[in-house]
C-alpha atoms as an extended CHARMM CRD file, in Angstrom:
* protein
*
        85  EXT
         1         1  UNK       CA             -3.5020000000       -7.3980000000       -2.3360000000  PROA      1               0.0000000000
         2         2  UNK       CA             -2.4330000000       -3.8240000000       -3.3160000000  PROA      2               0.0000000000
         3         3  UNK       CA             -4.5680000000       -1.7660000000       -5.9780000000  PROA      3               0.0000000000
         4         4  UNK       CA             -2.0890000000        0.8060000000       -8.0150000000  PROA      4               0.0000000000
         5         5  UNK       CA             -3.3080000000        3.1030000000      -10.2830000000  PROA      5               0.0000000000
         6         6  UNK       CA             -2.4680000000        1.5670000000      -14.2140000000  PROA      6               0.0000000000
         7         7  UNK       CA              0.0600000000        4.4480000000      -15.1490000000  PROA      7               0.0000000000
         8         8  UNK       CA              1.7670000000        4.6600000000      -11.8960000000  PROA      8               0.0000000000
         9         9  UNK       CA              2.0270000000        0.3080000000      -12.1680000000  PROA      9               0.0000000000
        10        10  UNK       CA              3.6450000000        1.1590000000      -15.7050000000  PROA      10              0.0000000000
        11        11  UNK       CA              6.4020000000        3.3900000000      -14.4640000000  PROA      11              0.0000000000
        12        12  UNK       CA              7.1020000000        1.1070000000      -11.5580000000  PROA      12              0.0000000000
        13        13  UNK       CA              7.4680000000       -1.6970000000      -13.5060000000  PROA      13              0.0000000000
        14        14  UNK       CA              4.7510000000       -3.5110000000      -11.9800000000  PROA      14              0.0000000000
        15        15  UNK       CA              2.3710000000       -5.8850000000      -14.3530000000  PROA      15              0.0000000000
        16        16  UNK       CA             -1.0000000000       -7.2840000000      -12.8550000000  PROA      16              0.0000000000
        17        17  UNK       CA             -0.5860000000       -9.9240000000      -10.3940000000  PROA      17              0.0000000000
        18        18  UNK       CA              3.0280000000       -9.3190000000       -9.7000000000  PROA      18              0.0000000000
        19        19  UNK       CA              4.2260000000       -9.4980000000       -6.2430000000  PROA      19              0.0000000000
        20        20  UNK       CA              5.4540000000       -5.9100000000       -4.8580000000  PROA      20              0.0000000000
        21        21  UNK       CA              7.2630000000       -4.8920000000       -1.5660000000  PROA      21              0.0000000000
        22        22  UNK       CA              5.7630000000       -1.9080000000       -0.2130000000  PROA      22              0.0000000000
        23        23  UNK       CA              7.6400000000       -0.2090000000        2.6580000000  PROA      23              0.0000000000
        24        24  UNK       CA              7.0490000000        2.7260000000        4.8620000000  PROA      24              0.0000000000
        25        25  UNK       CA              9.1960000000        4.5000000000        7.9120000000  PROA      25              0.0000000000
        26        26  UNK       CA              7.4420000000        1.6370000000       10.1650000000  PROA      26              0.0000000000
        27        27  UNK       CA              7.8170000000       -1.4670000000        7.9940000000  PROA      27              0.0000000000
        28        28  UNK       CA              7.6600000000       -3.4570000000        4.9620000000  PROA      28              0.0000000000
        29        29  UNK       CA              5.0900000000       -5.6730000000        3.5880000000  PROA      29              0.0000000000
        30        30  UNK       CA              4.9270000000       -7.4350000000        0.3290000000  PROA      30              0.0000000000
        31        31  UNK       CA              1.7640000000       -8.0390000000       -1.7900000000  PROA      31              0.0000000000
        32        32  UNK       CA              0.0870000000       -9.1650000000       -5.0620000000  PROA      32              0.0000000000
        33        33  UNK       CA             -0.5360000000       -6.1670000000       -7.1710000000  PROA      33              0.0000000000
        34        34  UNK       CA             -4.2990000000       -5.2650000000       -8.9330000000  PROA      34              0.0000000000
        35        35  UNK       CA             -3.8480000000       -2.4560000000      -11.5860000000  PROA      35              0.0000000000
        36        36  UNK       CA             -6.6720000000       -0.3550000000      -11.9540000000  PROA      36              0.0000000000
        37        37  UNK       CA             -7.6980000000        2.5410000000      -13.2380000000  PROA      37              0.0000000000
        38        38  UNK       CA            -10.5990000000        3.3160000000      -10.5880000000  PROA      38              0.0000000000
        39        39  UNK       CA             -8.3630000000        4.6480000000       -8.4270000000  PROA      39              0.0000000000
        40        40  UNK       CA             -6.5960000000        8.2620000000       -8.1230000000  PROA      40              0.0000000000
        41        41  UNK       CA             -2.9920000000        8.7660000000       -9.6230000000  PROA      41              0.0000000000
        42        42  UNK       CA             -0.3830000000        8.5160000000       -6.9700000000  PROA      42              0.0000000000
        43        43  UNK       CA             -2.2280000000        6.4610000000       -4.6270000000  PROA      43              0.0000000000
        44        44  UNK       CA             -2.2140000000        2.7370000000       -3.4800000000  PROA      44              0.0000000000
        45        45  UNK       CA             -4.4850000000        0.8380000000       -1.5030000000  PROA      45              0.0000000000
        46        46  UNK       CA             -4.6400000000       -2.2050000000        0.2300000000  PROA      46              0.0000000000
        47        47  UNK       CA             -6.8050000000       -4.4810000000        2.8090000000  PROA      47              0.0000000000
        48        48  UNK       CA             -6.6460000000       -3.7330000000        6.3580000000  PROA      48              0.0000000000
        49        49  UNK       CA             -9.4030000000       -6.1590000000        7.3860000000  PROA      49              0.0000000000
        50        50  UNK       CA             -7.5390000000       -8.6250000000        7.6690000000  PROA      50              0.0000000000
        51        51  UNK       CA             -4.9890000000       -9.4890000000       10.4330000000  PROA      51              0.0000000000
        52        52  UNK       CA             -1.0980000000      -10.5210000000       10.1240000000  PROA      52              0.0000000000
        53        53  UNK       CA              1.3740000000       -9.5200000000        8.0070000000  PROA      53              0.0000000000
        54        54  UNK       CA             -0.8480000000       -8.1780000000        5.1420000000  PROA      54              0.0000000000
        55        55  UNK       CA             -2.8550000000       -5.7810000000        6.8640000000  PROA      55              0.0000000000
        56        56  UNK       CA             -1.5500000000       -2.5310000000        5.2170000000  PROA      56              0.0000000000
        57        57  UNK       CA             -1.7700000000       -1.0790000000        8.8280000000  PROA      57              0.0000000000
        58        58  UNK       CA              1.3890000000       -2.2510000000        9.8530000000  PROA      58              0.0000000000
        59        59  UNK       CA              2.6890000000        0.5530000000        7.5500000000  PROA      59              0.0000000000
        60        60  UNK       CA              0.7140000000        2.6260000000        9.2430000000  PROA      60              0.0000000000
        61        61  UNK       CA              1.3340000000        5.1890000000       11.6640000000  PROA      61              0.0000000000
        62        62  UNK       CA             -0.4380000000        4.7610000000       14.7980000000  PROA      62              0.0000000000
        63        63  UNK       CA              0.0520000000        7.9780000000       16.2580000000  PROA      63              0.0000000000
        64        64  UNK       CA             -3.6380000000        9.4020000000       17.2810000000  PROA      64              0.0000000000
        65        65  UNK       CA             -5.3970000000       12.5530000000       15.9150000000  PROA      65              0.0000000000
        66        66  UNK       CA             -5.6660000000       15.6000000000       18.2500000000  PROA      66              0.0000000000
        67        67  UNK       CA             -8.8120000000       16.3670000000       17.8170000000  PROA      67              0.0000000000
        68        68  UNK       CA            -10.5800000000       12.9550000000       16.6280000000  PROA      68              0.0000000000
        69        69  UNK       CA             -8.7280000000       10.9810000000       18.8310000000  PROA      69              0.0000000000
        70        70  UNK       CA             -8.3010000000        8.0970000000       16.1710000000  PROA      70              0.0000000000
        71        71  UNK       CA             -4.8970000000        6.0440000000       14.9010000000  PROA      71              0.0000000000
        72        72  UNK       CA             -4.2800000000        7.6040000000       11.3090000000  PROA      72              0.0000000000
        73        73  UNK       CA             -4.5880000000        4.5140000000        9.8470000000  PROA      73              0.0000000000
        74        74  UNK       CA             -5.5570000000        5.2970000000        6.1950000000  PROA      74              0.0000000000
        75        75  UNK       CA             -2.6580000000        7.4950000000        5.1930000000  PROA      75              0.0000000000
        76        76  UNK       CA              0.7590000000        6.7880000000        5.2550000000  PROA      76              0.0000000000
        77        77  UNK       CA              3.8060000000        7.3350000000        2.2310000000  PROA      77              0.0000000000
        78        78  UNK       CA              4.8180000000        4.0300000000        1.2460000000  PROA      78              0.0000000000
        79        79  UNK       CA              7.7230000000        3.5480000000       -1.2810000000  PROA      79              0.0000000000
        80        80  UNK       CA              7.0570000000        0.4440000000       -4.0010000000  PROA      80              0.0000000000
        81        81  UNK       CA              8.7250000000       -1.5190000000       -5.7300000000  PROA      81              0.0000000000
        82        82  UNK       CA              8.4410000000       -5.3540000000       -8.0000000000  PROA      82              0.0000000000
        83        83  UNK       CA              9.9430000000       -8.2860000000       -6.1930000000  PROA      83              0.0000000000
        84        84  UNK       CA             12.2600000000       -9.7610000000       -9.4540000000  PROA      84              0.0000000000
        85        85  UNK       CA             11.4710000000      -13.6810000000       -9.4900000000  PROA      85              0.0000000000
């Protein structure tokens, strides 16, 4: 699943429960869009708990922090579009 922001969904083109394509510099992915409003303009989010092709992480990039040491796994600039039926 991907949560979108209601107005950002609107200019997109994207209705609830539509199936997106979301794709980043490191791949593509697609998933069933949940339009909310209780989350921040201009941002998506998506599960990375689970494993396989819908784990948002494989958008990710897993290059590791200087200082923490850690994959930056929760940010990443993903384009999105509506998959037309």
């Amino acid at each position: 699943y991907l949560c979108a922001f209601t107005e950002d969904a609107m200019k997109f083109g994207i209705g609830k429960g539509a199936q997106v394509r979301l794709t980043s510099r490191r791949g593509e992915m697609v998933a069933k869009a949940f339009v909310t409003d209780r989350i921040a303009p201009g941002v998506v989010f998506g599960g990375f708990h689970f494993p396989g092709e819908q784990n948002v992480n494989n958008l990710t990039n897993n290059a590791l922090d200087p200082t923490a040491k850690i994959p930056e796994y929760k940010v990443c600039a993903v384009r999105i579009e509506p998959i037309e039926n």
